[in-house]
C-alpha positions in Angstrom: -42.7 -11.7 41.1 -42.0 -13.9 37.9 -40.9 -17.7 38.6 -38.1 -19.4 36.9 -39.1 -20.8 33.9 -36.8 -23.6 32.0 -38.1 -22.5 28.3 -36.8 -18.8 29.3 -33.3 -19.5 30.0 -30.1 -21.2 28.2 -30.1 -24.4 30.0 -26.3 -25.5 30.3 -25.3 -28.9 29.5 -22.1 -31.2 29.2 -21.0 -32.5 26.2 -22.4 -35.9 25.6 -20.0 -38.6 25.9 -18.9 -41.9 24.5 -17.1 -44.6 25.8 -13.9 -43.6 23.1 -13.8 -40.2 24.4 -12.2 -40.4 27.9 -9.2 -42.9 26.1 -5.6 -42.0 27.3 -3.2 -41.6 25.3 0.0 -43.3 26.1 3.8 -43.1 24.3 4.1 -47.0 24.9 4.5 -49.8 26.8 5.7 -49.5 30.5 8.6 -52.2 31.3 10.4 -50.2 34.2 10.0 -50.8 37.7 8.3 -48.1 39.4 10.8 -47.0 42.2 8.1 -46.7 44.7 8.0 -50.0 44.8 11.3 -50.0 46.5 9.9 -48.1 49.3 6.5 -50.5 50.0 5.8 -53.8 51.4 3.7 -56.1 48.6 0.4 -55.9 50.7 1.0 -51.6 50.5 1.7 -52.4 46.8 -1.3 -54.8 45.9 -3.2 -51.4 47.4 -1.6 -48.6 46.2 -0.8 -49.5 42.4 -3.9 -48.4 40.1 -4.0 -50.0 36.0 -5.3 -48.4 33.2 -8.6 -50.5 33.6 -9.8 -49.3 36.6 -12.0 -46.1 35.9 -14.5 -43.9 37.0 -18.2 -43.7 35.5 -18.6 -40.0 34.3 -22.1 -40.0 35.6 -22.6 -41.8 39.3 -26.4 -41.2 39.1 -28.2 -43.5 37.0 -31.7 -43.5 36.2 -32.4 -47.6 36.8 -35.0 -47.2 34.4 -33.5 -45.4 31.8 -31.1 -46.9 28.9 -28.0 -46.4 30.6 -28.3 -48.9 33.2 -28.3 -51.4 31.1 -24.6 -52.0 31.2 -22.6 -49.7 32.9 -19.8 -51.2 31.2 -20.7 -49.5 27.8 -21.1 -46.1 30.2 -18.2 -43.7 29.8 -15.3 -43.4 32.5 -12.6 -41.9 33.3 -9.2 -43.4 34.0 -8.4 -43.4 37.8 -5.1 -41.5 38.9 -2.5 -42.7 40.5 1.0 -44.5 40.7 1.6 -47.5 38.2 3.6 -50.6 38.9 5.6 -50.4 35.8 6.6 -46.7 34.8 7.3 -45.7 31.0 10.5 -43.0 31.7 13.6 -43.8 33.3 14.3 -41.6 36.3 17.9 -41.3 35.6 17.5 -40.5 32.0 14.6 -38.0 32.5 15.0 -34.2 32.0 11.6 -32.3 32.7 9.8 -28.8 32.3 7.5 -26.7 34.2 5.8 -23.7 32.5 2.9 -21.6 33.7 0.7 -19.3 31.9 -2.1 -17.2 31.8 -3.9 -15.0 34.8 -2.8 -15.8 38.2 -4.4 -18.0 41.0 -3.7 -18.7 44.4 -1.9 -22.3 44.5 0.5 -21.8 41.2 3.7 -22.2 43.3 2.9 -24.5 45.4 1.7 -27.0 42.1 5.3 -26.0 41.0 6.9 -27.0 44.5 4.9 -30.3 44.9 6.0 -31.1 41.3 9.5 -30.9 41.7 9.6 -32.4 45.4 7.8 -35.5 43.7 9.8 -35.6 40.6 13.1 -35.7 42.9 12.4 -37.4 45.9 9.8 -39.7 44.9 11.5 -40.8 41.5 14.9 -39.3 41.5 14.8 -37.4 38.7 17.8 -34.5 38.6 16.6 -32.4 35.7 14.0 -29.6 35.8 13.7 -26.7 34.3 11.2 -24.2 34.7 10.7 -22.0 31.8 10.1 -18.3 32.9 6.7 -16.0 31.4 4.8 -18.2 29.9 5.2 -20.0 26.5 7.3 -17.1 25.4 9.9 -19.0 27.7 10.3 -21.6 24.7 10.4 -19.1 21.8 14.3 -18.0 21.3 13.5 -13.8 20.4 11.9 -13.1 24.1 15.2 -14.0 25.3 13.9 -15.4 29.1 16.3 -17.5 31.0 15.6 -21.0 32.0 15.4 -21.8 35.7 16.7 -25.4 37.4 14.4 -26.0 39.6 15.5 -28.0 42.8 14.2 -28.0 46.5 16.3 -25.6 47.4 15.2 -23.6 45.0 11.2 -24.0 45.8 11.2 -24.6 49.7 8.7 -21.6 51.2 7.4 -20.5 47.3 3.9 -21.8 48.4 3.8 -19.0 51.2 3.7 -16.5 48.2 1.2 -16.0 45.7 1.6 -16.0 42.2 3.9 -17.7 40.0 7.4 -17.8 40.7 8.0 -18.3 36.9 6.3 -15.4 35.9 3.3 -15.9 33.4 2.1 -14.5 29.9 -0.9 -14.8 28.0 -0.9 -15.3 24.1 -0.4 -18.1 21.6 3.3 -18.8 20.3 3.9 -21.4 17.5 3.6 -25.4 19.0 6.1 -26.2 16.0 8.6 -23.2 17.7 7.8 -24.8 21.3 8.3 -28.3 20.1 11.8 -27.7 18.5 12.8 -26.2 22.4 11.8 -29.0 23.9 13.8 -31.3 21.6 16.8 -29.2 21.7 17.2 -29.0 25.6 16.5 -33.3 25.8 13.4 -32.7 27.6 11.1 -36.2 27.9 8.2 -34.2 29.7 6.1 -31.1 30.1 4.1 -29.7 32.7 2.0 -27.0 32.0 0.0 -25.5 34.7 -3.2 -23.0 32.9 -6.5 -22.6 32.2 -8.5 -23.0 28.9 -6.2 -21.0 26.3 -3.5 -22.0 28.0 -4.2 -26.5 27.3 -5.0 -25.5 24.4 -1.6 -24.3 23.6 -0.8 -27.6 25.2 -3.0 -29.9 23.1 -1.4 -27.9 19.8 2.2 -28.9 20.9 1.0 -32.3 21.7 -0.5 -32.9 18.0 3.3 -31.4 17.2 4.8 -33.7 18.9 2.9 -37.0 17.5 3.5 -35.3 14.3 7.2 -36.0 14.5 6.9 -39.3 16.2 8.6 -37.6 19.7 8.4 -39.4 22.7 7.7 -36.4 25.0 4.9 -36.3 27.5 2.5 -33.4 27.7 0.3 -33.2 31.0 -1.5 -30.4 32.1 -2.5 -29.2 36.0 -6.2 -27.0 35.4 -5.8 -23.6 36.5 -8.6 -21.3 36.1 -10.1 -19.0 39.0 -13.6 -18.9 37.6 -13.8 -22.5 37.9 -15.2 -23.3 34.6 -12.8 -25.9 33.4 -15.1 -28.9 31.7 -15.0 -32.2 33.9 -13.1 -31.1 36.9 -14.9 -30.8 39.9 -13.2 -27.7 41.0 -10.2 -26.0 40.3 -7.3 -25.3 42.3 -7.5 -21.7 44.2 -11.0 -21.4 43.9 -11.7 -22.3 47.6 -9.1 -19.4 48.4 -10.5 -16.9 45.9 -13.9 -17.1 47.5 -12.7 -16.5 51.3 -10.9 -14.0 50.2 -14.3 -12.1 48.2 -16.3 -13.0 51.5 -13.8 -10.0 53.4 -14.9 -7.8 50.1 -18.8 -8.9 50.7 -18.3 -8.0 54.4 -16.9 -4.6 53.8 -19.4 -4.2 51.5 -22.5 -5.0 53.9 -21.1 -2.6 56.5 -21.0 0.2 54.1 -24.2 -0.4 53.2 -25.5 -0.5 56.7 -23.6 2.9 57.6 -26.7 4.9 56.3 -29.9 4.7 55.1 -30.6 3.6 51.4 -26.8 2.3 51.9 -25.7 -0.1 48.4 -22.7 -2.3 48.4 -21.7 -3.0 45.2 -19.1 -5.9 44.7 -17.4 -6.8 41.5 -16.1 -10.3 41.4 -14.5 -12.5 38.6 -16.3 -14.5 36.3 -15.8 -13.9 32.4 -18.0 -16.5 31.6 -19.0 -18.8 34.8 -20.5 -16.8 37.8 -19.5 -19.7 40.6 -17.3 -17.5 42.2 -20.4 -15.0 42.8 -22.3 -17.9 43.7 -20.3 -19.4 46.5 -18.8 -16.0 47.9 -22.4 -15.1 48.5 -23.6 -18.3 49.8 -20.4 -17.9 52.0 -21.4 -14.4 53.6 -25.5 -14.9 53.3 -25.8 -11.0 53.7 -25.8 -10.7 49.8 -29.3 -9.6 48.5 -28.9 -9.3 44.6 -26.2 -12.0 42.2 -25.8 -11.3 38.6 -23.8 -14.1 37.0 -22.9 -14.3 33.1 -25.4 -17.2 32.7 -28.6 -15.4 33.5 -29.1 -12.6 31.4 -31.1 -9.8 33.1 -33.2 -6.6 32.8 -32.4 -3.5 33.9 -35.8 -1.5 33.3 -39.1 -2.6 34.1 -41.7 -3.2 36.9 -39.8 -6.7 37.0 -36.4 -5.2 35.6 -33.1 -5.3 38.5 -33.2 -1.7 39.3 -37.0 -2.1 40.2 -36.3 -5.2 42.7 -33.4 -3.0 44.2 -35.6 -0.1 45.0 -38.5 -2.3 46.6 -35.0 -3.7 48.2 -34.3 -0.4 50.1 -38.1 0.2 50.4 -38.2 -2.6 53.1 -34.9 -2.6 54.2 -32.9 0.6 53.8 -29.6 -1.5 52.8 -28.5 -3.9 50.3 -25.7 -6.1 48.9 -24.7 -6.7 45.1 -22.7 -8.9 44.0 -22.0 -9.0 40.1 -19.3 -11.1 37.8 -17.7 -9.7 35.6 -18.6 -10.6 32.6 -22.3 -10.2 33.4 -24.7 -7.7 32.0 -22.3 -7.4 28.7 -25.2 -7.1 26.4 -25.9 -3.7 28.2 -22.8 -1.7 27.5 -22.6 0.1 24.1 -18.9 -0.2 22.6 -17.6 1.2 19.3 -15.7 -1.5 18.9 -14.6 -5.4 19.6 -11.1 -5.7 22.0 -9.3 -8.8 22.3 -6.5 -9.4 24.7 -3.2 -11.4 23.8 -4.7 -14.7 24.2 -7.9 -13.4 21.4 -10.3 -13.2 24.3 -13.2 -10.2 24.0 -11.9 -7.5 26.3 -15.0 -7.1 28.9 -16.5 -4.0 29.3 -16.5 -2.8 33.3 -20.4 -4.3 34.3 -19.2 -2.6 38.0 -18.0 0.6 37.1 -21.3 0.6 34.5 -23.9 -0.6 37.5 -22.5 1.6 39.5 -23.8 4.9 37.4 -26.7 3.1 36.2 -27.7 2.6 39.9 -26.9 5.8 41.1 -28.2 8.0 37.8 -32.0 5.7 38.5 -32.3 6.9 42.3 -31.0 10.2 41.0 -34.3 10.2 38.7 -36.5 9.2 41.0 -35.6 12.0 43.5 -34.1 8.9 46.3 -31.1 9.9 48.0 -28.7 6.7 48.4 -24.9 5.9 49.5 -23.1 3.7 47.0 -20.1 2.5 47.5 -18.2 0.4 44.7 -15.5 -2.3 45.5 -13.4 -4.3 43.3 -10.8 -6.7 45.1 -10.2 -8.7 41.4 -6.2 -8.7 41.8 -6.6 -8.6 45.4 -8.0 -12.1 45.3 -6.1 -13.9 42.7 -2.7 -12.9 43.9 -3.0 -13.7 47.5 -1.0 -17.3 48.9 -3.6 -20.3 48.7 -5.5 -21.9 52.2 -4.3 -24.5 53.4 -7.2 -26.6 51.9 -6.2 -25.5 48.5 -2.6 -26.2 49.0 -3.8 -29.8 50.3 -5.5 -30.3 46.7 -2.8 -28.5 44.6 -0.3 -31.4 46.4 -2.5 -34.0 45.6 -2.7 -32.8 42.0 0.8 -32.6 41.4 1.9 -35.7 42.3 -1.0 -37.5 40.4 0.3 -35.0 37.5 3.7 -36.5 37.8 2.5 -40.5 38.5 0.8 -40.1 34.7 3.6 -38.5 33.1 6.1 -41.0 34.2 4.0 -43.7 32.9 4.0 -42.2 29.7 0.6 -40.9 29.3 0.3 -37.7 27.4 -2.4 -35.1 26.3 -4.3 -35.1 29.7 -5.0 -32.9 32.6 -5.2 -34.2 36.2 -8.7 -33.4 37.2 -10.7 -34.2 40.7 -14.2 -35.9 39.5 -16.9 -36.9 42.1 -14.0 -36.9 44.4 -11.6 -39.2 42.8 -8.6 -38.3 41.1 -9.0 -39.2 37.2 -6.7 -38.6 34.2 -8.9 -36.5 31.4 -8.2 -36.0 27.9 -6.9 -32.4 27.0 -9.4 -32.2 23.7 -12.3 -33.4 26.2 -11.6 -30.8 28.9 -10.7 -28.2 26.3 -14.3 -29.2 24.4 -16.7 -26.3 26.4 -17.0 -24.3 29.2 -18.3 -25.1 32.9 -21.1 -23.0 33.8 -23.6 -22.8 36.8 -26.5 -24.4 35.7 -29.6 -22.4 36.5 -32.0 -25.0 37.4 -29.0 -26.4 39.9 -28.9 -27.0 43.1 -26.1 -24.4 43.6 -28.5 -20.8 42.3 -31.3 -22.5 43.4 -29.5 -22.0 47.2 -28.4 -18.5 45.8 -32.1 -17.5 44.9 -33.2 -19.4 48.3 -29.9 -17.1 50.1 -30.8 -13.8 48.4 -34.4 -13.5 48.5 -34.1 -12.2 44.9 -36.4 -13.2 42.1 -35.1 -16.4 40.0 -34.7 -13.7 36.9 -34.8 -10.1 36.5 -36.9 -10.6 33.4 
């Protein structure tokens, strides 16, 4: 069996970072009182306000002996999260949006609940309006209505999945977007979304500076593969992997219901195979993970179809787990697809593994039972746990502190723990990807028994 060699594989890396990089960016001075302060004693004050200078070092492992210890001052950070003394917006003056967009995720409604019970009860703020499908909820032809969003209006969304603003993917004109925003009086934007959709947001920030605006653009990271840059983990991504482990236990029963029995599980993962990872490290009955990072072989005495057969050799049963956008390289296509949003179209690696696997037993003259599952829309439409609706709270209001201080072009992100304010263009700059010399496959390898690479 071959060992995992570094000079064989894509190792994935961070962008490097300089001090300048993490910087804010903030429509001006803050001279109003924050109206928290109302509601807290000075001592509760002195502990719960957080300024602009107090940060958090993007790396909290240093090498004593290497150059970066030797002033961790020069070291980049990130700007801690959190309520500010003096706020930038007047509550009483303040009219708001809420727009989500792109695929959906368990947690969306109850970002969009915790954002409005914040913006109203915490700061008083009486104007929110949640723009329906998507950017296409700016752009006058699509014709959607605008919501108001109150607590009426929200109370019990969180027990629902999806988005109760609808969603739609695809890019519509920032200078189109911006014009809305102006036109209805509104002094900040949420957008809740994934790569594509900050993106989006980062264009109609740039719009806005262009015309000297003062209109506050934060985004709330939503992605279900978990492959935003700098954010420890995104919102849902607890919830989407209990819900796979039910699909990963089906799938080990099936393959236990008679001899040379093969469960085969499709998960998601376009680019980023952490939900694989974890939703096998969850169920440990998993034998085989194929994750977009690691490309494999099919054919070949150390080829994936070899390792499955000495699999069921020993066994009689096994697991497979694969994400979706693994193994890509393997299916022919006449042509390129892209979706709205000008992502590649994948080709289906399950519905493709599946014949592969059961044409190479077929050769062979082995008789197995395959059974296919794919729970994709099960899992990303289902209500978030309880644990994910504990960090989609935290993230709103942390969303809402920044925004009514004034800063704009940022995400809210969770980093080594903390909550921390990112720059959009920084989070926006790559893609998160499990690392193949990391802790996390190395457990998966460790889990699975299979071979670091099927190479």
């Amino acid at each position: 069996m071959p060992s995992l060699k570094t000079e064989e594989i894509t190792l994935v890396k961070e962008p490097v970072l300089k001090p300048g990089d993490t910087l804010i960016s903030n429509l001006g001075p803050c001279r109003i009182d924050s109206p928290l302060a109302r509601h807290m004693g000075r001592e509760v004050q002195k502990i719960l306000f957080i300024n602009d200078s107090q940060t958090l070092l993007h790396k909290v492992v240093i090498d004593r002996a290497g150059p970066e210890s030797l002033d961790l001052r020069e070291q980049p950070s990130f700007e801690l999260a959190g309520p500010r003394e003096k706020i930038f917006f007047d509550p009483s003056k303040t009219n708001v949006g809420i727009v989500t967009c792109g695929g959906l995720c368990p947690g969306i409604n109850e970002v969009i609940r915790s954002l409005v019970r914040q913006l109203y009860f915490t700061y008083g703020i009486r104007h929110i309006a949640g723009f329906k499908y998507g950017y296409q909820g700016f752009i006058a032809r699509y014709g959607h209505d605008v919501v108001e969003l109150t607590p009426d209006f929200v109370d019990g969304i969180q027990d629902n999945g999806g988005t109760v603003l609808g969603s739609s993917r695809g890019r519509q004109d920032a200078v189109e977007i911006a014009d809305c925003l102006e036109n209805m009086r509104i002094n900040i934007l949420f957008v809740i979304g994934g790569d594509g959709t900050l993106r989006g947001a980062q264009a109609i920030t740039d719009e806005i500076a262009r015309r000297k605006a003062r209109i506050a653009v934060v985004g709330i990271p939503k992605t279900i593969d978990n492959d935003i840059l700098f954010v420890d983990e995104s919102f849902g991504f607890q919830t989407a992997c209990s819900v796979a482990v039910s699909a990963l236990v089906a799938a080990h029963a099936e393959s236990k219901g008679g001899p040379n029995g093969i469960g085969l599980v499709k998960l998601m993962g376009r680019h980023s195979g952490f939900i694989a990872c974890q939703a096998a490290l969850a169920m440990s009955d998993v034998n085989f993970v194929l994750i977009p990072e690691l490309p494999f072989s099919l054919e070949g005495e150390y080829g994936f179809l070899k390792s499955l057969h000495d699999r069921l050799l020993r066994r009689r049963h096994a697991v497979i787990v694969v994400a979706e956008g693994a193994g890509q390289e393997h299916i022919e296509s006449d042509a390129e697809k892209k979706d709205a949003s000008g992502n590649v179209v994948l080709k289906d690696i399950g519905v493709f593994l599946r014949d592969r696997i059961a044409g190479y037993f077929k050769s062979i003259g082995m008789d197995i039972t395959l059974k296919y599952i794919d729970p994709s829309y099960t899992i990303r439409s289902v209500p978030a746990s309880s644990q994910d609706n504990v960090y989609c709270i935290h993230l709103a209001h942390h969303a809402v502190h920044a925004a009514m201080a004034g800063k704009t072009g940022m995400i809210v992100s969770r980093w080594h723990n903390h909550f921390v304010h990112v720059p959009m263009v920084l989070a926006t700059s790559g893609r998160k990807q499990v690392n193949p010399v990391s802790d996390l496959w190395l457990s998966v390898i460790e889990s699975t028994g299979q071979p670091g690479r099927f190479h």
